[in-house]
Structures are given as structure tokens and as C-alpha cells.
N, C-alpha and C positions, 0 to 999 in steps of 0.2 A: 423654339417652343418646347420640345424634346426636353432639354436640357435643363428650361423653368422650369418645366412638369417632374423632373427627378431631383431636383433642389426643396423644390417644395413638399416633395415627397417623404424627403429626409427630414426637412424641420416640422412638418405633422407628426411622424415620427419619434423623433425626439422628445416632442412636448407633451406625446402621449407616454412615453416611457418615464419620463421624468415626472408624472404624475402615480405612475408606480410604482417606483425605487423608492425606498425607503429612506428614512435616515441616517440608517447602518450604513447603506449603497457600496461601492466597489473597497474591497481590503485587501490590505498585504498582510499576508500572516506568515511570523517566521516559528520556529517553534521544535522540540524537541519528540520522538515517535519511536514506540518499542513493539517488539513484536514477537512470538513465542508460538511453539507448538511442540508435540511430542507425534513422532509418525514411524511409520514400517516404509525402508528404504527399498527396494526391490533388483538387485541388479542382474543380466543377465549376458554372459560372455559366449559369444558363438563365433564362427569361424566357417562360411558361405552358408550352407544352409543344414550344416552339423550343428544343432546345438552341444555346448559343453560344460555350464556350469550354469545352476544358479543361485543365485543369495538373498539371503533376508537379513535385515540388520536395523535395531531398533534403533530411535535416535533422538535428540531433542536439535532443535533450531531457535538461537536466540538472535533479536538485532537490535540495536541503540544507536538513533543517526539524528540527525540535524533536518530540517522541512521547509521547504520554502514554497511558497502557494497566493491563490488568488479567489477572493469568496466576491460574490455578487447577489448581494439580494434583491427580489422582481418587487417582492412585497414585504411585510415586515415578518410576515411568517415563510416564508418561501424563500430558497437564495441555491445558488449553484457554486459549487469548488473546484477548482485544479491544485495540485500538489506534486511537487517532486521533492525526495528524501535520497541524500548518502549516509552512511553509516558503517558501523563496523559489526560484524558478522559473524557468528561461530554456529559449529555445528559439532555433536559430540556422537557415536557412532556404537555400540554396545560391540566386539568385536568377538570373536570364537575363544578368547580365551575370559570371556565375561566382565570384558575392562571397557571403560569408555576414552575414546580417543579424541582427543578436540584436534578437530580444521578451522582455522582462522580465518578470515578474510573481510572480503566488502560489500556489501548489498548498494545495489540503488533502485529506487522505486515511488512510483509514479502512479495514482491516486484520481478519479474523479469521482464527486458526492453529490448527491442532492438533498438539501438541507429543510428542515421543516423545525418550525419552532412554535409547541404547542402550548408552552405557557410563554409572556413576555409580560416582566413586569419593569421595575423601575430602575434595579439595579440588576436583579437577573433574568436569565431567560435561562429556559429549561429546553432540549431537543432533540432529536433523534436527523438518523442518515443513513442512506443506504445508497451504496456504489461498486467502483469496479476498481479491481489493484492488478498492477504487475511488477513483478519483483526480478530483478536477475542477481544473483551469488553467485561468487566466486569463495571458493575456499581451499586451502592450501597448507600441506604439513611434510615439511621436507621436497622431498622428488613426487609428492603424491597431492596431484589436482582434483576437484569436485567443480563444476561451473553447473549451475539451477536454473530455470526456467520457469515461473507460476503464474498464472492467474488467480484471481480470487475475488468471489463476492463478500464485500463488505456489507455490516451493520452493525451501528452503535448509536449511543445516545452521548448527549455531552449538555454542560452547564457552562453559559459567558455568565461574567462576573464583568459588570461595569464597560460591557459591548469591549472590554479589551483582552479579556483573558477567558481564554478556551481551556477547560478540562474537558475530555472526553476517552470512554470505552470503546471498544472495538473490539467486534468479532469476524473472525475470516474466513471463509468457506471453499476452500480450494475444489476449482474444477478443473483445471489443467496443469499437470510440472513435468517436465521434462527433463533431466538432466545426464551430464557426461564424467565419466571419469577416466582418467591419465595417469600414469606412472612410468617407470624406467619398463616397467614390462608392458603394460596396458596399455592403447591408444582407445581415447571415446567409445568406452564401455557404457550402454548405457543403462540410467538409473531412472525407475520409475517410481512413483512415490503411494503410499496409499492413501485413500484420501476418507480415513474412520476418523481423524482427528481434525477438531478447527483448532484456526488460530486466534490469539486473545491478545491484547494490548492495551496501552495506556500513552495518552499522547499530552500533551501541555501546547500552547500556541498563544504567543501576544499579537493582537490584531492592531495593526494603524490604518487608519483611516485615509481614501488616497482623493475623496471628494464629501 
């Protein structure tokens, strides 16, 4: 009886969900995702409990990667995302002699949104989103390593075109970063970042439909 009663439980379930999934309902969206900020890098070098240096160093952070993700919408205005994004990564570094240094490398990052779409019309919908990112970089220039740590609250708006193609803004609100730095002389120096600047983006996404 058990076992009827959580069968049955499933297909009430089900029939009540399926009466409010949309038409949109479960996507795969693959899509391309940039990301930018200008920040004060912070680092500080100690040695037990001597401190011995510290630095400031302005900087910019660029990233351009690839996105792969999953959107579900409950209702036709309402729907929820996951995403994960690689790409490639720089960072450019203002240094004491007033030059700026680029570190290269990779970002990967991973994304949840909650979607509301406040106009839907025939071909398009109009919408906003507000979520949560983490990001980790690696960057690297010769013998000299950078590996990052962020969080970041998201919000933006975006426009589908034809429920298959996503434009959307983005802006990013760092509340936690972390990071390490390495050299032939240095071992995990660490770097704090300051967080007076957000970050801003531009993302592109073709949605297929997977029901």
C-alpha cells in the first residue's frame, strides 16, 4: 500500500507540474559569455607573524569562454538556470614602473539564475535575473602564477528573440575573492582584491528546446 501511495503520489505530482511548465519548459542553452572589471589588487607578503611588505596594484580582468547550461521554466514568466562556462582569461596589472603587464590564462565558472520575464509577446520576451557566480583563474606569465577565487552576485536583464536566441547584460557584485600568488621567489602570496568595482558583461545563448 506504501508503495501505491508514493506512485501515486508521483503521478499527482507530475500532472500538477505539467499543468504549470510552460511551453518554453526544460532548455539547453549553449552560448558564448564575457566578463570585465577594473579593481585594486592588494597583496601582502609576511613571514610568521613579521609582516614585510605590502602592495597595491591596479588592474583590469577580461574573460571570453564558451557556456553550457540548463533553464526550466514553472510558468511562462518564471523559470530557473544552471550554467557552467571555460574560457580564456587575462589579467593586466599596472606595475611600479607604470606599465601594465598581461597574465594569461583560464577561467571556469559556474552560474545559478532565477528568471522572470516581465513582458512575453509573440516573438519576443523582454527580462531580467538575479543570481549567484563563482569563478576560479588561473593566470600565468613566465615563472609567475596568479590562481583567483570569487563570488559574485549577479543581475541583468536580457531579450529572447524567437524563444531561441538569448541576448543578455550583466552585472556582477563581488562579495568574496581570494587569491594566491607564486614565483621562483614567492610561494602563495596572498592577494586580496578590492571590491569598489562591479563587473559587467555581454552574453549571447541559442536555446533548444529538450520537451
Amino acid at each position: 500500500m506504501v508503495g501505491v501511495k508514493n506512485i501515486l503520489s508521483i503521478m499527482i505530482l507530475v500532472i500538477v507540474m505539467h499543468n504549470f511548465v510552460s511551453a518554453d519548459g526544460l532548455k539547453l542553452l549553449v552560448g558564448v559569455d564575457t566578463q570585465n572589471t577594473d579593481s585594486v589588487y592588494r597583496s601582502r607578503l609576511t613571514k610568521g607573524k613579521l609582516e614585510r611588505e605590502n602592495n597595491e596594484f591596479y588592474g583590469y580582468e577580461g574573460y571570453i569562454g564558451g557556456k553550457l547550461g540548463l533553464e526550466y521554466f514553472l510558468s511562462r514568466r518564471n523559470g530557473v538556470r544552471v550554467s557552467i562556462g571555460v574560457g580564456y582569461m587575462n589579467m593586466r596589472l599596472l606595475d611600479k614602473r607604470n606599465q601594465f603587464v598581461l597574465y594569461s590564462g583560464v577561467g571556469v565558472k559556474t552560474e545559478a539564475d532565477y528568471l522572470f520575464n516581465y513582458y512575453c509577446g509573440e516573438r519576443f520576451n523582454f527580462g531580467a535575473f538575479v543570481g549567484a557566480s563563482y569563478m576560479n583563474s588561473y593566470h600565468t606569465k613566465k615563472s609567475e602564477h596568479i590562481l583567483i577565487h570569487q563570488l559574485l552576485a549577479i543581475l541583468g536583464v536580457n531579450m529572447t528573440i524567437d524563444s531561441k536566441h538569448r541576448l543578455e547584460l550583466t552585472m556582477g557584485v563581488p562579495f568574496f575573492s581570494q587569491g594566491f600568488y607564486s614565483s621562483d621567489l614567492y610561494k602563495n602570496i596572498a592577494i586580496n582584491k578590492g571590491f569598489n568595482s562591479f563587473y559587467y558583461g555581454f552574453s549571447y545563448a541559442f536555446l533548444f528546446a529538450l520537451q
